[in-house]
VMD Tcl script that draws the C-alpha trace (Angstrom):
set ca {
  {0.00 0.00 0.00}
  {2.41 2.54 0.59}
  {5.80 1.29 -1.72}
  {8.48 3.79 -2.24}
  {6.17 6.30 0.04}
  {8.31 8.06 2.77}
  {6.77 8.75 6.54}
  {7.92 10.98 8.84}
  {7.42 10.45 12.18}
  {7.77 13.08 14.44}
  {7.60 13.51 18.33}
  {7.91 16.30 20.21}
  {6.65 13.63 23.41}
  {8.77 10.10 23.84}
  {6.52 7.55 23.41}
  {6.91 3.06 23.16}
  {3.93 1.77 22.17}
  {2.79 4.73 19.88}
  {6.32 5.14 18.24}
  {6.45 0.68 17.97}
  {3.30 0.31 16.44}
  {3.22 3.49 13.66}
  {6.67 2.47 12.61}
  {6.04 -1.27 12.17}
  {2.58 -0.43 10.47}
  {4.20 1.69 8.60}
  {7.20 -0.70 7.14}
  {5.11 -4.02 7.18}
  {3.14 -1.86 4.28}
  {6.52 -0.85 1.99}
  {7.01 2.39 3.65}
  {10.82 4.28 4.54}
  {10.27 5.63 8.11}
  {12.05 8.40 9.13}
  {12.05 8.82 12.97}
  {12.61 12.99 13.66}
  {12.90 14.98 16.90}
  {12.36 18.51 17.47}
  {16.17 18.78 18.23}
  {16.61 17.45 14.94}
  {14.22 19.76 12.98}
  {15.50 22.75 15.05}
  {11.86 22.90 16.55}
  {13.43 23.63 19.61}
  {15.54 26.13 18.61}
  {13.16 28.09 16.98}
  {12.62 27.28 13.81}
  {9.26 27.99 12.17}
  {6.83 25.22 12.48}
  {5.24 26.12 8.62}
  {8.81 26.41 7.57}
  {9.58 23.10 8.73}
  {6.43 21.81 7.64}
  {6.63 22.79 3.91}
  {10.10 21.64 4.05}
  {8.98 17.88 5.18}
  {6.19 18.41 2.72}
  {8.19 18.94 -0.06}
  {10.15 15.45 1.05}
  {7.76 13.23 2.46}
  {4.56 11.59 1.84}
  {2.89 11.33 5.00}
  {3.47 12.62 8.32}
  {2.74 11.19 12.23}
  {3.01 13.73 14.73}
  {2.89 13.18 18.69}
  {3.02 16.70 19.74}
  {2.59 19.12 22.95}
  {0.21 21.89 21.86}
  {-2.41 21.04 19.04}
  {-1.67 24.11 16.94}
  {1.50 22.52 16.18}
  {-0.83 20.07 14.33}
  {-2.88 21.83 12.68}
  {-0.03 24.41 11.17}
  {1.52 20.80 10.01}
  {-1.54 20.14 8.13}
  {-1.82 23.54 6.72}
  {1.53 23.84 4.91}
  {2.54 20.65 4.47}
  {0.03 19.78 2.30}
  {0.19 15.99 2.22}
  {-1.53 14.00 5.31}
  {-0.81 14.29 8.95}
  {-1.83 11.77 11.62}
  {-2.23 12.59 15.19}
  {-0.42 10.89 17.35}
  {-1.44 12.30 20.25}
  {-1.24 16.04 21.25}
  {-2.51 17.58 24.48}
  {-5.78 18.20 23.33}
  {-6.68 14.74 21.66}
  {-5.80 10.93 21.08}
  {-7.50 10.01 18.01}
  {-5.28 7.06 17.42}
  {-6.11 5.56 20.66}
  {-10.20 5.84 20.20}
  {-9.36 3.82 16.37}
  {-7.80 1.13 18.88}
  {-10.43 1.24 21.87}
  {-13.37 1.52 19.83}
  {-11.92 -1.38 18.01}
  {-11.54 -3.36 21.15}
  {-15.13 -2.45 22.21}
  {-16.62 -3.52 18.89}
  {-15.10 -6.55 19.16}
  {-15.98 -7.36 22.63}
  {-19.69 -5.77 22.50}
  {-20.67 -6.28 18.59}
  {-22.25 -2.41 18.75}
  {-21.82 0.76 19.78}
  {-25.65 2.03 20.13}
  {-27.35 1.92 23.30}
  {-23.94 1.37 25.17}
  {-23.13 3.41 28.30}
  {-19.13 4.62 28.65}
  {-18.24 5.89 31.96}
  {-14.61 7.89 32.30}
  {-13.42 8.25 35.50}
  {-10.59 10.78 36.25}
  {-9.50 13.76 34.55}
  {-12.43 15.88 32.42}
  {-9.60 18.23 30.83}
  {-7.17 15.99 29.43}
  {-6.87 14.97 25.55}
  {-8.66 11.53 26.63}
  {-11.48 12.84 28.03}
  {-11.84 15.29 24.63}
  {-11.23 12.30 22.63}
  {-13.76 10.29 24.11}
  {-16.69 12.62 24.09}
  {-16.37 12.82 20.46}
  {-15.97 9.26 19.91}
  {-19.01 8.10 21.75}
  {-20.68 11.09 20.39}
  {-19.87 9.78 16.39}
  {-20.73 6.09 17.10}
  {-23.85 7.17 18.92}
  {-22.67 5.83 22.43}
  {-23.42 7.05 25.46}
  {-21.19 8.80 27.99}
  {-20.47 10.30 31.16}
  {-17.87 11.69 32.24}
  {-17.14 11.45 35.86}
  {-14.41 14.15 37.82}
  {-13.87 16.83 39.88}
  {-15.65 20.21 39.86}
  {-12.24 21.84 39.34}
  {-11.50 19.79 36.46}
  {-14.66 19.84 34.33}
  {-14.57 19.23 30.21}
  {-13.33 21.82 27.79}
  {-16.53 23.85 26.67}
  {-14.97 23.43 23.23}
  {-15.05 19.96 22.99}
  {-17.93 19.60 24.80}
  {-19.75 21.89 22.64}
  {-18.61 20.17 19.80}
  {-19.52 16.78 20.97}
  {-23.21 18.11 22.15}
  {-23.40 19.18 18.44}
  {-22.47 15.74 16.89}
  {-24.79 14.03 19.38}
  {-27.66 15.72 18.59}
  {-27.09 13.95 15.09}
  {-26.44 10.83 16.50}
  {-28.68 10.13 19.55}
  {-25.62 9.77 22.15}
  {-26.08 11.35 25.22}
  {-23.41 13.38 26.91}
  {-23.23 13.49 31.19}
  {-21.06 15.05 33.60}
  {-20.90 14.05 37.14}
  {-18.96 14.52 40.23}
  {-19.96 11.33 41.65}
  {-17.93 8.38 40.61}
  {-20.40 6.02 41.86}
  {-23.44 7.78 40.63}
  {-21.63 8.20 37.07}
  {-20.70 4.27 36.95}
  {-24.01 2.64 37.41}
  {-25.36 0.83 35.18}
  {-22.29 1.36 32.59}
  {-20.63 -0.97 30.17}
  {-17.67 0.29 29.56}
  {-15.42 2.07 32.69}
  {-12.56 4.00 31.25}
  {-9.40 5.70 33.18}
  {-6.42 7.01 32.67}
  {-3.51 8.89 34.24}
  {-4.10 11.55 37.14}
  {-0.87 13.43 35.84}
  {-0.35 13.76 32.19}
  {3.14 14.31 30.66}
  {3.72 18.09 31.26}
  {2.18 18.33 34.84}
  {5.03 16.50 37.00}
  {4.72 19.70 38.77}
  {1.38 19.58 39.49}
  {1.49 15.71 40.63}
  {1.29 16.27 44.27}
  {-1.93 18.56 44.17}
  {-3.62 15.79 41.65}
  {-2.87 13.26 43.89}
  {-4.87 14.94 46.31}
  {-7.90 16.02 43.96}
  {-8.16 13.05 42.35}
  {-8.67 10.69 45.69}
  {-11.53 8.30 44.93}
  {-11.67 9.04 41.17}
  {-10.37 5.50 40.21}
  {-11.89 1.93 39.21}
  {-11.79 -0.14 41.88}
  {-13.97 -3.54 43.33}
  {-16.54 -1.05 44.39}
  {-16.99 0.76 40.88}
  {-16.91 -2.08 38.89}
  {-19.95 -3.69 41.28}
  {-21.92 -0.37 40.23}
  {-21.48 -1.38 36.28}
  {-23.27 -4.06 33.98}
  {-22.47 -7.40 34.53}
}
mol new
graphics top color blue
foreach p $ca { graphics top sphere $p radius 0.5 }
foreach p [lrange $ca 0 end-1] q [lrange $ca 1 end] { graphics top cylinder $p $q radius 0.2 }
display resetview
């Protein structure tokens, strides 16, 4: 599928699993991967991003980009002109929904009338990721965290819109308890994202009880 095609993978974030599994995709179908760091690029030392992306344009066929801030991502796409993937930035994970919504097909056969429950943090690029996934595939979702940490209005706005289309429904609740019954699918992730060491004490702290434990999972679906 992609002979003699070139793809540039670039991270700005270290990463095994994401960085394993694009560049073996990416080989096992006849592509040359080229594995770039900012340092490399001169990101880091200032270099334009649209310079550097119309130079990898110009070079490349494809790029995959694991990045910090998503307007890094969409400047790549905008003079590059030839596809970019996201890897992961700190607004979204599309890559990972492809791979859990995947997983859930597989293990549930549907998507419709399904009830996804994240527990943790409503800012990060998971959270985002997931309201808009269960929003296109018509699940259900709520998202269950902190007052302090409550979803981007963006995303959630944009979600809202799609599920209006779709006939997903879209919760937030501060109760982790309350926001797991009756759910079949309980999602988590990290309390500290890469990028917040600093903060990791304090999230500790807010994020006591916002896990999946014995007591959570008895609230869900069989």
């Amino acid at each position: 599928i992609m002979g003699n095609k070139y793809a540039g993978l670039l991270f700005e974030k270290p990463s095994t699993r994401t960085r394993t599994s694009f560049e073996v995709a990416a080989e096992r179908m006849g592509a040359h991967v080229l594995y770039m760091t900012p340092d490399q690029l001169h990101l880091s030392g200032g270099e334009p991003v649209k310079d550097v992306a119309r130079m990898l344009g110009g070079w490349l066929d494809i790029i995959i980009a694991r990045v910090f801030q998503q307007s890094t991502l969409d400047e790549f796409k905008k003079y590059s002109k030839i596809p970019v993937i996201n890897a992961l930035s700190n607004s979204e994970h599309p890559t990972q929904m492809v791979s859990d919504f995947l997983t859930i097909n597989e293990k549930k056969k549907r998507f419709k009338g399904l009830k996804l429950t994240f527990v943790g943090d409503g800012t990060n690029n998971m959270a985002n990721s997931l309201m808009l996934a269960c929003a296109m595939t018509g699940m259900d979702i709520t998202i269950a965290t902190p007052e302090n940490y409550m979803p981007d209005k963006i995303y959630l706005q944009r979600a809202e819109k799609i599920a209006s289309e779709t006939g997903s429904e879209i919760n937030i609740n501060n109760n982790v308890m309350d926001a797991a019954r009756n759910s079949d699918i309980l999602y988590t992730d990290v309390w500290t994202s890469m990028g917040e060491e600093s903060e990791r004490n304090k999230r500790i702290h807010d994020f006591q009880g916002y896990q999946i434990n014995s007591s959570v999972l008895d609230a869900a679906r069989p």
